[in-house]
C-alpha positions in Angstrom: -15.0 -1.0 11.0 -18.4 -0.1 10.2 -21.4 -2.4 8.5 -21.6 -0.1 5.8 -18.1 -0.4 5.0 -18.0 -3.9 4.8 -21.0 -4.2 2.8 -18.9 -1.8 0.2 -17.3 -3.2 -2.4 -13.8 -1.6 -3.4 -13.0 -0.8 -7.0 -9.6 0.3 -8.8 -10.7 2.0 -12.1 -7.4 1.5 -13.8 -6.2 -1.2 -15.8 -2.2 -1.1 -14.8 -1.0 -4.3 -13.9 1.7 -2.1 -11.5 -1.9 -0.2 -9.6 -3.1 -3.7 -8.9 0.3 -5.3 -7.6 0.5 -2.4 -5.4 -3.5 -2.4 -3.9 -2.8 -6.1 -3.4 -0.3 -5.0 -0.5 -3.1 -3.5 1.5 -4.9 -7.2 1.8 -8.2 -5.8 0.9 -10.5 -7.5 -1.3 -11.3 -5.5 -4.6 -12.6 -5.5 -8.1 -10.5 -3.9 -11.5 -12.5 -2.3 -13.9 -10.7 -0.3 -15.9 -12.1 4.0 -16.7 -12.8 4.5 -20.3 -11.8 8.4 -20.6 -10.0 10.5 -22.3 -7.2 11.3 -20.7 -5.6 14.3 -23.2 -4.2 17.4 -21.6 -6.8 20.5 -21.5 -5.0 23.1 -22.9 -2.1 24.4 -20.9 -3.0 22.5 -17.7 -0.2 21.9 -15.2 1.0 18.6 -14.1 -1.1 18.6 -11.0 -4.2 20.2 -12.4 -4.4 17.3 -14.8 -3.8 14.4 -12.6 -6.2 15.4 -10.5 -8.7 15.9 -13.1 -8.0 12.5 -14.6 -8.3 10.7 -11.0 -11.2 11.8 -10.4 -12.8 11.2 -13.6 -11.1 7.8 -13.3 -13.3 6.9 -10.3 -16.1 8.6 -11.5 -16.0 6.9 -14.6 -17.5 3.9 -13.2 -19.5 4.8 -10.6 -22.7 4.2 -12.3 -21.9 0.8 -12.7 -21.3 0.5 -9.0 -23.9 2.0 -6.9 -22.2 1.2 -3.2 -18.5 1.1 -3.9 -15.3 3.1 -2.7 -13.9 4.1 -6.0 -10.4 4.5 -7.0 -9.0 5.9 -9.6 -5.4 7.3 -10.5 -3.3 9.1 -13.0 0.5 10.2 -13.1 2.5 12.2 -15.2 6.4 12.9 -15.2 7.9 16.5 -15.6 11.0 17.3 -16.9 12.1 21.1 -17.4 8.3 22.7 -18.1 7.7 19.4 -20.5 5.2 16.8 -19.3 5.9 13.3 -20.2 3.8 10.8 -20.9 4.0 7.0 -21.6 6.0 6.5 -24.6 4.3 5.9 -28.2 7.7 3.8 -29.3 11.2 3.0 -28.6 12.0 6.3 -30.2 10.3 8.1 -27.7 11.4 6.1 -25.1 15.3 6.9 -26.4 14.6 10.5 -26.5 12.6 10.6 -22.9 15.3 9.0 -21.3 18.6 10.7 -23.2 16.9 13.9 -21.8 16.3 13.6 -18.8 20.2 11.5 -18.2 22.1 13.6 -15.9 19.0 15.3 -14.2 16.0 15.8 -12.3 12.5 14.9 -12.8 9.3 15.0 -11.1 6.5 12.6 -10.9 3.2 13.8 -10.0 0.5 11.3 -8.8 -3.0 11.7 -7.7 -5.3 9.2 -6.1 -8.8 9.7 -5.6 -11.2 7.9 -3.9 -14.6 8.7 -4.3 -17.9 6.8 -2.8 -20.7 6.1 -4.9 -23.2 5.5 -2.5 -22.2 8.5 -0.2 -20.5 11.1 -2.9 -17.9 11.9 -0.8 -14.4 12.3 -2.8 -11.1 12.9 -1.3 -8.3 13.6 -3.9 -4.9 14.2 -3.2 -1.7 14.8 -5.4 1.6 13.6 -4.4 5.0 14.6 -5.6 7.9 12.7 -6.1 11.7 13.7 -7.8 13.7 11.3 -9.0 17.4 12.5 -10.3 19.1 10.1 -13.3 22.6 8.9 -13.2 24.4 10.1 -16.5 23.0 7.4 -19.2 24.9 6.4 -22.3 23.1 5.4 -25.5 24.2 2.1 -24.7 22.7 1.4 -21.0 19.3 3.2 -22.5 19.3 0.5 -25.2 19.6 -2.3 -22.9 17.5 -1.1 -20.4 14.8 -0.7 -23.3 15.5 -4.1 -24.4 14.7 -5.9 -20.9 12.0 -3.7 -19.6 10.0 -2.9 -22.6 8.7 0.2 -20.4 6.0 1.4 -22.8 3.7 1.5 -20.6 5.2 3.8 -17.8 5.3 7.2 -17.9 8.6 9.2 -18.6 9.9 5.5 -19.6 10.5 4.9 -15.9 10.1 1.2 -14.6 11.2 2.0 -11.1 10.1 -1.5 -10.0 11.8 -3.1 -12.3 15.8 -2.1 -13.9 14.3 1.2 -14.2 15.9 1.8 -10.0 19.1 1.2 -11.6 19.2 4.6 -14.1 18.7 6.5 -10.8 21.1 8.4 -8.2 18.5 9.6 -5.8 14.8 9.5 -5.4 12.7 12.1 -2.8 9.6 12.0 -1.5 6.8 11.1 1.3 5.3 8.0 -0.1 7.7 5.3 -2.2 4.7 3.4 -3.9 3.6 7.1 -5.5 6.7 6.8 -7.4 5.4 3.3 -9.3 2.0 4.7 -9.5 -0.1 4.2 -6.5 0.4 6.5 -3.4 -0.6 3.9 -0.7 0.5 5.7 2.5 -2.1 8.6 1.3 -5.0 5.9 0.0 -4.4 3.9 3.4 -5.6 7.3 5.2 -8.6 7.6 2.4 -9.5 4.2 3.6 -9.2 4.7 7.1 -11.7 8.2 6.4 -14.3 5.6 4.6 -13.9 3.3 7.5 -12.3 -0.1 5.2 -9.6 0.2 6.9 -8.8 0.2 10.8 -7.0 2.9 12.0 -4.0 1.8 13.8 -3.9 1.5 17.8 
């Protein structure tokens, strides 16, 4: 591990509580300071196009701020059919999000970039994940909305929570994508900054 490395400090521009528990499991010390953007769509911008945009401009955000820092900033959306999904504005939403997509198929999209403020090297990457529903009654959505009070997660999905138990079958490379934070792909962005020690 290099001097330079250590001497940088590592930032997560995002101010999820599920980014933070999931950076903690890397056992590197690092700072929150949450991106003030606007994170609308652009026009007809698909899925990955915008949460790549958004992670960037996440870690960008507060670069300023932090002149010798690795950066890191993420976004996610959920897609079912050719509809994105965001977080839910209400229970409403959340009713109708998750009625939909009962019985079928949909796709998270999560990019993580990390970018270095002293250096202005950014790596970016986008990873997929699917995640098929079980067959939902009104019922087991209201419950499931009245414990998890998933407002905050995009497509209503709280897979770290009772959220795993609407589901049949997940697929994908990288399990912590799925709850927001692709750490198999940031562990390699860390290991190209020189934080973190490539294995033996």
């Amino acid at each position: 591990m290099s001097k330079t490395a250590l001497k940088q400090c590592l930032v997560l521009a995002s101010s999820s509580p599920f980014r933070r528990r999931l950076l903690q499991q890397l056992n590197l010390p690092f700072r929150v300071i949450p991106a003030d953007i606007d994170e609308s769509r652009m026009g007809l911008e698909d899925p990955e196009t915008l949460v790549t945009r958004l992670s960037v401009m996440k870690a960008r955000s507060v670069a300023e701020s932090q002149p010798n820092s690795l950066l890191i900033g993420s976004d996610q959306v959920a897609v079912h059919g050719s509809q994105i999904l965001g977080k839910p504005k209400d229970r409403d939403e959340a009713i109708s999000q998750l009625s939909s997509a009962s019985g079928s198929t949909v796709r998270l999209y999560t990019g993580v970039a990390l970018f270095n403020s002293r250096t202005r090297a950014l790596q970016v990457k986008v990873v997929p994940f699917a995640v098929e529903f079980r067959k939902l009654s009104k019922e087991a959505i209201e419950r499931y909305l009245e414990i998890e009070r998933p407002y905050d997660c995009c497509g209503s999905l709280k897979a770290d929570g009772l959220g795993i138990t609407l589901l049949e079958n997940v697929t994908g490379d990288d399990p912590s994508a799925l709850i927001g934070l692709p750490l198999i792909t940031l562990t390699r962005m860390l290991e190209t900054e020189g934080m973190l020690r490539r294995p033996v």
